[in-house]
MDAnalysis code that builds the backbone (N, CA, C; Angstrom):
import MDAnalysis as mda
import numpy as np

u = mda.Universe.empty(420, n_residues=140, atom_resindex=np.repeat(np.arange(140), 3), trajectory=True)
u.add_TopologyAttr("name", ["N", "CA", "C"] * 140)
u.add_TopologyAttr("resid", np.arange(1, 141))
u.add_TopologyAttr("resname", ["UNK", "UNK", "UNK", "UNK", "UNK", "UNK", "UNK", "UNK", "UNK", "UNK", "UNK", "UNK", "UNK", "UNK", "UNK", "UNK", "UNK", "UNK", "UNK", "UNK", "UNK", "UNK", "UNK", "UNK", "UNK", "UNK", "UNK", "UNK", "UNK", "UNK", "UNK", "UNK", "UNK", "UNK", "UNK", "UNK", "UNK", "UNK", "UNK", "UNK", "UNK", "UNK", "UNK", "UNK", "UNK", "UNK", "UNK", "UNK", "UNK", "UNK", "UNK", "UNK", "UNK", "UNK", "UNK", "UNK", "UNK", "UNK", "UNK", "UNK", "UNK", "UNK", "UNK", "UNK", "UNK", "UNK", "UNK", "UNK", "UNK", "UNK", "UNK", "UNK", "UNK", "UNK", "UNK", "UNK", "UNK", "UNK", "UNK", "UNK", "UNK", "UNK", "UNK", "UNK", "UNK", "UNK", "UNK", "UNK", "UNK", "UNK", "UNK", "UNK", "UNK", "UNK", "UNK", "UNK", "UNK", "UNK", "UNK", "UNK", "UNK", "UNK", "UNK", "UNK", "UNK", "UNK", "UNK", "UNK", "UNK", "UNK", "UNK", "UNK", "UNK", "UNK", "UNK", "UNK", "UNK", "UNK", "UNK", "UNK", "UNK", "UNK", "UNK", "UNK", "UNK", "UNK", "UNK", "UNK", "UNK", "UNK", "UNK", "UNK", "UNK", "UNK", "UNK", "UNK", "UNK", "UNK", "UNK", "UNK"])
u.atoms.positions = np.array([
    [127.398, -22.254, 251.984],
    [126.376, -23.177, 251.574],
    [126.993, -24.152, 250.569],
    [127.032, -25.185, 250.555],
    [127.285, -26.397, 249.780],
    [126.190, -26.502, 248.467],
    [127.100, -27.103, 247.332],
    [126.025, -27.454, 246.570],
    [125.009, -28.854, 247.012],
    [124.405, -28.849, 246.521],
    [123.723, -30.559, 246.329],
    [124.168, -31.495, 245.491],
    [124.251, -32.639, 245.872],
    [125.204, -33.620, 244.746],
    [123.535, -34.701, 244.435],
    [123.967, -34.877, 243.646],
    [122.843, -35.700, 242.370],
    [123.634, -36.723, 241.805],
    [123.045, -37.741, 241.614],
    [123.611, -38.710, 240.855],
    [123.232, -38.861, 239.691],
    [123.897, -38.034, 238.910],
    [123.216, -38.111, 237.318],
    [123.981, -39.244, 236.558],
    [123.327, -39.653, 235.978],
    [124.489, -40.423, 234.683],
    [125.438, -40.099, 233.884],
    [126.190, -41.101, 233.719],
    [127.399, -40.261, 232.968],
    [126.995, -39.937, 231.599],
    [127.609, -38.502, 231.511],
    [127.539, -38.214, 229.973],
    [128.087, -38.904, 229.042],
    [127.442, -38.955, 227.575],
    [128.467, -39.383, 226.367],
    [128.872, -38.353, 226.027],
    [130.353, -38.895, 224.627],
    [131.322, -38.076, 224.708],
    [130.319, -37.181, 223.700],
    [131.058, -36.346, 223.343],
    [130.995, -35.029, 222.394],
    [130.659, -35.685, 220.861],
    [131.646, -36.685, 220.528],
    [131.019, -37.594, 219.503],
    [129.713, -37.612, 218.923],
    [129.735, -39.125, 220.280],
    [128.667, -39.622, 219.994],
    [127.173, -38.687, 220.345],
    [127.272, -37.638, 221.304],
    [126.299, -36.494, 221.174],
    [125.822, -36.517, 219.424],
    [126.707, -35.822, 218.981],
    [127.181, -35.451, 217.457],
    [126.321, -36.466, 217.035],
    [126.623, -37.355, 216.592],
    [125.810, -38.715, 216.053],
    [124.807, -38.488, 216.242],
    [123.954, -38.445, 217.599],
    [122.980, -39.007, 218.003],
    [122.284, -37.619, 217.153],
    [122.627, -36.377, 217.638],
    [122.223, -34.957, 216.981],
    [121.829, -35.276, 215.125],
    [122.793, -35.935, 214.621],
    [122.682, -35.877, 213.078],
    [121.332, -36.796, 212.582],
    [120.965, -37.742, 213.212],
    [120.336, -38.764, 213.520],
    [118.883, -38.241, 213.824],
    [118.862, -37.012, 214.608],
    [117.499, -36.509, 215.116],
    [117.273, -35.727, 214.300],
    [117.702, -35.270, 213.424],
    [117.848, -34.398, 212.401],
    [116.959, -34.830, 211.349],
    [117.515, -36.494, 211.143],
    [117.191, -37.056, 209.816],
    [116.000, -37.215, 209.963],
    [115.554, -38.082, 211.221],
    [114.025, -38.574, 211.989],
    [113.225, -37.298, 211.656],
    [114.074, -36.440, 212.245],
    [112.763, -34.844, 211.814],
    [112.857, -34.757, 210.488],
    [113.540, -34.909, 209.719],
    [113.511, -34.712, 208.169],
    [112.297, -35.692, 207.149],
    [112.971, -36.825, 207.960],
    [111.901, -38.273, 207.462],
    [110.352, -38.252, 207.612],
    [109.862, -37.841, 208.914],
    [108.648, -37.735, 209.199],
    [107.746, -36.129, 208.927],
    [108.852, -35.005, 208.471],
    [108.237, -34.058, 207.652],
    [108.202, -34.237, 206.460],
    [108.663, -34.996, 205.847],
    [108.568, -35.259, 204.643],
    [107.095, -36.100, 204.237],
    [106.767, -36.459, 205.243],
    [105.536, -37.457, 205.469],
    [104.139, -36.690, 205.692],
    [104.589, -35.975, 206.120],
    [103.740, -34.413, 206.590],
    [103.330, -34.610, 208.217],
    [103.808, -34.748, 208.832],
    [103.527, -34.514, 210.108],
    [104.092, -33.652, 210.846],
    [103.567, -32.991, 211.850],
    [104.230, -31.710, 212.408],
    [105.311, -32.492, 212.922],
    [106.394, -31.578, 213.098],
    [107.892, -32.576, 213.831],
    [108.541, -31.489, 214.298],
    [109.340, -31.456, 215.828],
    [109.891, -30.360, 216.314],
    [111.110, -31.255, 217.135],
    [112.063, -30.479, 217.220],
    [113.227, -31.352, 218.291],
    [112.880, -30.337, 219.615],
    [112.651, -31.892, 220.483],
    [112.210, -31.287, 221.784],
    [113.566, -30.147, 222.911],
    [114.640, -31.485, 222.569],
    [115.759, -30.802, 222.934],
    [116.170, -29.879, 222.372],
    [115.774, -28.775, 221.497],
    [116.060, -27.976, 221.115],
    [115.670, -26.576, 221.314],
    [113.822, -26.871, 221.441],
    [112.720, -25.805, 222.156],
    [112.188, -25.947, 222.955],
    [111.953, -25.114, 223.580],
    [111.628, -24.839, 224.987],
    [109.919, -25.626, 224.834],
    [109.559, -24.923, 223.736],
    [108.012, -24.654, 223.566],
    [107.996, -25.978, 222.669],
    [107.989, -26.898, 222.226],
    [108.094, -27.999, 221.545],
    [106.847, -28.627, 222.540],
    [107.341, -28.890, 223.595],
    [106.998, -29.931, 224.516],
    [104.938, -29.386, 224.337],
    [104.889, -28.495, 224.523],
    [103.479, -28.061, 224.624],
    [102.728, -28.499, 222.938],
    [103.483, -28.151, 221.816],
    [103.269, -28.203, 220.603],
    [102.863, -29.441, 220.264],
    [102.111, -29.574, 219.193],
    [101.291, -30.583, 218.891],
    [101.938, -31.227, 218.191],
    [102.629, -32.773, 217.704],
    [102.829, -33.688, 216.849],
    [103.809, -34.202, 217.188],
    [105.007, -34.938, 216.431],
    [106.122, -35.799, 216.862],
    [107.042, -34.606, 217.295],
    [107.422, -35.114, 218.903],
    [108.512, -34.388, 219.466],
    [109.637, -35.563, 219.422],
    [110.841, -34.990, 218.707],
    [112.284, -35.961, 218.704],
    [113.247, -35.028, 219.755],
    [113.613, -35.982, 220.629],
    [115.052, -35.032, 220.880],
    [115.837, -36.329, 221.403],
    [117.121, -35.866, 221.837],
    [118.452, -36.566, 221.673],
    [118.982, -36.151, 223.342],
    [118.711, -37.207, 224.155],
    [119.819, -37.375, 225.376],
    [120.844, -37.700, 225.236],
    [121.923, -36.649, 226.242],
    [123.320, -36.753, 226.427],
    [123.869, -37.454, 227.257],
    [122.959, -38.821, 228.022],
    [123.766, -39.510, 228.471],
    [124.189, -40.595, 227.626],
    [125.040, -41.593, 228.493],
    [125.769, -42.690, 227.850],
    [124.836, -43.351, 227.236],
    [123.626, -44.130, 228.105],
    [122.664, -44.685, 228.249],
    [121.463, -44.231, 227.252],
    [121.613, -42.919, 226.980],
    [120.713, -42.062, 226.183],
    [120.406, -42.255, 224.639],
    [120.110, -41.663, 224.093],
    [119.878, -41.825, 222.452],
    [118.680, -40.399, 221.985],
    [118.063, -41.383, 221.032],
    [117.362, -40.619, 220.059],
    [115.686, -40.993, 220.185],
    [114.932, -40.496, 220.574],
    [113.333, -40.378, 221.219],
    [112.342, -39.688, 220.362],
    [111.091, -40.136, 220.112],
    [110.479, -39.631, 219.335],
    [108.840, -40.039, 220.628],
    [108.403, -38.930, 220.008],
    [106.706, -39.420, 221.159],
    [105.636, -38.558, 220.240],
    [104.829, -38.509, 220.806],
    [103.799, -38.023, 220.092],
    [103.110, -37.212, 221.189],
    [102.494, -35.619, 221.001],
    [102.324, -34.938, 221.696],
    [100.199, -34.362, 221.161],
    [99.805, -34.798, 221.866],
    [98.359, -34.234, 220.728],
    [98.069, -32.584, 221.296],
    [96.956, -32.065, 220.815],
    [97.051, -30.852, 221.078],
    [96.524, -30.312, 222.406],
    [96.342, -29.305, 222.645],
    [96.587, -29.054, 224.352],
    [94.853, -29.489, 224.676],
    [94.122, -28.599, 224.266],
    [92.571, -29.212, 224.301],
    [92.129, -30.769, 224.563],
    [92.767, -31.466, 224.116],
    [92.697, -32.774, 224.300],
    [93.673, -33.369, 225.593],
    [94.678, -33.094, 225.559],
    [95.829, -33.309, 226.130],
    [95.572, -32.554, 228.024],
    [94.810, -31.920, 227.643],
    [94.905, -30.676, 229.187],
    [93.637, -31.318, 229.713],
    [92.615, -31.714, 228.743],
    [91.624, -32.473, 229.814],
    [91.380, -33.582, 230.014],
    [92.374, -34.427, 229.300],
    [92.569, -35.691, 229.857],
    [93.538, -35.579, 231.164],
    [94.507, -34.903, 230.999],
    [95.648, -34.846, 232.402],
    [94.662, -34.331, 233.670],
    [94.094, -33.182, 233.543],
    [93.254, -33.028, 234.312],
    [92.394, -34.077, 234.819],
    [91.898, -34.301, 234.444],
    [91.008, -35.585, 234.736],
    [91.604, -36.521, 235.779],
    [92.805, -36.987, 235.250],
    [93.695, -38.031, 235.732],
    [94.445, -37.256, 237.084],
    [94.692, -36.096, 237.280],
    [94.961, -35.408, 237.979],
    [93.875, -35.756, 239.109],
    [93.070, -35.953, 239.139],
    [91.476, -35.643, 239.972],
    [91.316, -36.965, 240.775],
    [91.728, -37.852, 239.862],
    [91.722, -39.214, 240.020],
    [90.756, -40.000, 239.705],
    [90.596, -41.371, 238.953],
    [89.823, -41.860, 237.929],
    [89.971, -43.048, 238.712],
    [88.944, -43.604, 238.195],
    [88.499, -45.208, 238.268],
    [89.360, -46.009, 237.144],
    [89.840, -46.458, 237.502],
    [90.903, -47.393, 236.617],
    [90.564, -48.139, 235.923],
    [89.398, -48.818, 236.310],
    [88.751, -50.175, 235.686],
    [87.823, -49.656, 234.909],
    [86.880, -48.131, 234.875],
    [86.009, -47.608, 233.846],
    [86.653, -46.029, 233.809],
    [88.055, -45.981, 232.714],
    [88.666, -44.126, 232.924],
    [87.424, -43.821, 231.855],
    [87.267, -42.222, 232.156],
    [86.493, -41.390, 231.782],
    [86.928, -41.644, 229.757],
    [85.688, -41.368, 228.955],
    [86.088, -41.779, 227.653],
    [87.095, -40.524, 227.043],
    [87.550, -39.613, 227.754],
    [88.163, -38.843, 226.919],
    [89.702, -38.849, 227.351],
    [89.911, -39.965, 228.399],
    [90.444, -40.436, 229.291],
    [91.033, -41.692, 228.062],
    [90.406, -41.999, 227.956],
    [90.563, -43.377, 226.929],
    [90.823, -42.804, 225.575],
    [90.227, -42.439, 224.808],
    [90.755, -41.516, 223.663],
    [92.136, -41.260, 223.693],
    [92.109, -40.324, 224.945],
    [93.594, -39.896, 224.846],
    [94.632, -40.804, 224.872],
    [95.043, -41.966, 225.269],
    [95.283, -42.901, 225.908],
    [95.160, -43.602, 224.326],
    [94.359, -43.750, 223.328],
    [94.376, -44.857, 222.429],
    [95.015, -43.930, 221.540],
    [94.803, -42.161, 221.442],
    [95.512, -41.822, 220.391],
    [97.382, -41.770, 220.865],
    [97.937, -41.946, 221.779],
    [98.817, -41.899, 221.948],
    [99.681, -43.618, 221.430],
    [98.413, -44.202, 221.916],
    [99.165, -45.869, 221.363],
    [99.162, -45.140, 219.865],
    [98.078, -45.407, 218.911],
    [98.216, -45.322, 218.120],
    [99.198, -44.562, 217.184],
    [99.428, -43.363, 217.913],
    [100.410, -42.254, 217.141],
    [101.905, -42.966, 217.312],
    [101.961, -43.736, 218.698],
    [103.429, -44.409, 218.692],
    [103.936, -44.976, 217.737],
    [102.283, -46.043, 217.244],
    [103.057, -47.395, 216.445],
    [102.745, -46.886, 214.989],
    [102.074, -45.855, 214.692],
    [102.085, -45.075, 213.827],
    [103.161, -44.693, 212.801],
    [104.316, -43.906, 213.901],
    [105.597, -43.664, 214.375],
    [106.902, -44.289, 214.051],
    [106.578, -45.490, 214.740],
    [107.052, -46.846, 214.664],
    [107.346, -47.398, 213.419],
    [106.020, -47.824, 212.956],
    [106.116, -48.140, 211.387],
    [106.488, -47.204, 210.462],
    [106.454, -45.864, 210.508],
    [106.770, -44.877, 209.119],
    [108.095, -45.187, 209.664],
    [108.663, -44.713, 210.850],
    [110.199, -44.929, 210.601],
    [111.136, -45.724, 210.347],
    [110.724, -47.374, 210.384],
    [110.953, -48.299, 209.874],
    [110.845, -48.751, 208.819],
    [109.984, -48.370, 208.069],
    [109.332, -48.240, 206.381],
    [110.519, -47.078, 206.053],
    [111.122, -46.111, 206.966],
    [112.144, -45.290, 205.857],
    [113.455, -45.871, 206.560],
    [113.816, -47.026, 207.122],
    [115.329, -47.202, 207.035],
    [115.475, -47.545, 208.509],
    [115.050, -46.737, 209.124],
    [115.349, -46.391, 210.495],
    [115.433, -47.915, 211.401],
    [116.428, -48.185, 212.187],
    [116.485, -48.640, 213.653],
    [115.380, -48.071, 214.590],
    [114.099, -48.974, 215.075],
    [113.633, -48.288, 215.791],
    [112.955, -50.009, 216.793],
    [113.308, -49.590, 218.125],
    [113.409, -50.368, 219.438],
    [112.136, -49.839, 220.442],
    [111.528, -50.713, 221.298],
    [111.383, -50.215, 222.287],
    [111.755, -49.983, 223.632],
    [111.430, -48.899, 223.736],
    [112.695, -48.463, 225.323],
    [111.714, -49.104, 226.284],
    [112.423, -48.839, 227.195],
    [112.137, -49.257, 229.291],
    [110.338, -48.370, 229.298],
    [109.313, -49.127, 228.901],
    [108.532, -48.314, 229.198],
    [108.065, -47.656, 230.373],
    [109.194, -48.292, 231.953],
    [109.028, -47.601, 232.600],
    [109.697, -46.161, 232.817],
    [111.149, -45.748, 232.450],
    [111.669, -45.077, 231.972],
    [111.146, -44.072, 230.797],
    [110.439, -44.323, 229.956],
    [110.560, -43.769, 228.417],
    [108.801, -43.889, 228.204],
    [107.803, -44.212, 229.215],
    [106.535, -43.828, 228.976],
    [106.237, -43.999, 227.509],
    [105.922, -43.520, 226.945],
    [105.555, -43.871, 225.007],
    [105.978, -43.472, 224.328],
    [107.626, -43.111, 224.552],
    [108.399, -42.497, 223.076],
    [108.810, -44.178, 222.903],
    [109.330, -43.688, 221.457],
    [109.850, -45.145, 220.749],
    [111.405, -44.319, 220.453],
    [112.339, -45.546, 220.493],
    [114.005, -45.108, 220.320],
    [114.245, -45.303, 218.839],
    [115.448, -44.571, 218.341],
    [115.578, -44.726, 217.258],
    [117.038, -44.825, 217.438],
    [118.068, -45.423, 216.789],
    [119.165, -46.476, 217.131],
    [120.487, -46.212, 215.753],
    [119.484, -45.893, 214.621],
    [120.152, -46.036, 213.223],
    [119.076, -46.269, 212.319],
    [119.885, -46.258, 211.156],
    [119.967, -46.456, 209.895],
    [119.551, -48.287, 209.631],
    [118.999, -48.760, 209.102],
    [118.851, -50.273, 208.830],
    [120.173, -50.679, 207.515],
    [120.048, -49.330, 206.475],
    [120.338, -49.592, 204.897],
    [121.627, -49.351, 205.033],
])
């Protein structure tokens, strides 16, 4: 049996991993300091389900440092559901919308605290990167 070949992207080196790692570190440091829950996604398994800013750090070339906002499952499980079912686009269900405005909001939320502490922060390919915001560096 053969494997399957995939066209993944090329990795970055070991380095710049390194970098990008020290970097997600700080972002989680910066925004607990602020008091918001903060977990590195790439790190736990269980992050992704967990409620508040998830940061983690892709190893491709192309990749970097990601931050999103995750709300809690109650909210989060019946809006997907919903959308799962399939919605009217032009009137989504209001909890549908909620969810949907707290996620803008938590972005640019996000956005601004990490820029108010120093941070490089861009927006990615929102087709790619859905509503995390990138973080790049240091400004200072």
């Amino acid at each position: 049996m053969t494997e399957p070949e995939f066209d993944l992207p090329p990795k970055a080196s070991p380095e710049v991993v390194a970098e990008r790692d020290a970097l997600a570190d700080e972002v989680c440091r910066e925004l607990a300091r602020t008091g918001l829950p903060v977990h590195r996604g790439d790190l736990d398994d269980s992050a992704e389900k967990r409620p508040g800013a998830r940061v983690h750090v892709t190893p491709f070339v192309d990749g970097g440092v990601y931050v999103n906002w995750t709300t809690n499952a109650e909210l989060r499980d019946t809006a997907l559901d919903l959308f799962a079912r399939g919605i009217d686009y032009a009137d989504p269900p209001p909890v549908l919308r909620h969810y949907n405005s707290v996620l803008q909001h938590m972005r640019a939320a996000l956005s601004e605290i990490l820029a108010s502490a120093g941070f490089q922060v861009v927006e990615p390919d929102r087709h790619g990167h859905g509503s995390m915001i990138q973080v790049e560096g240091f400004r200072y």
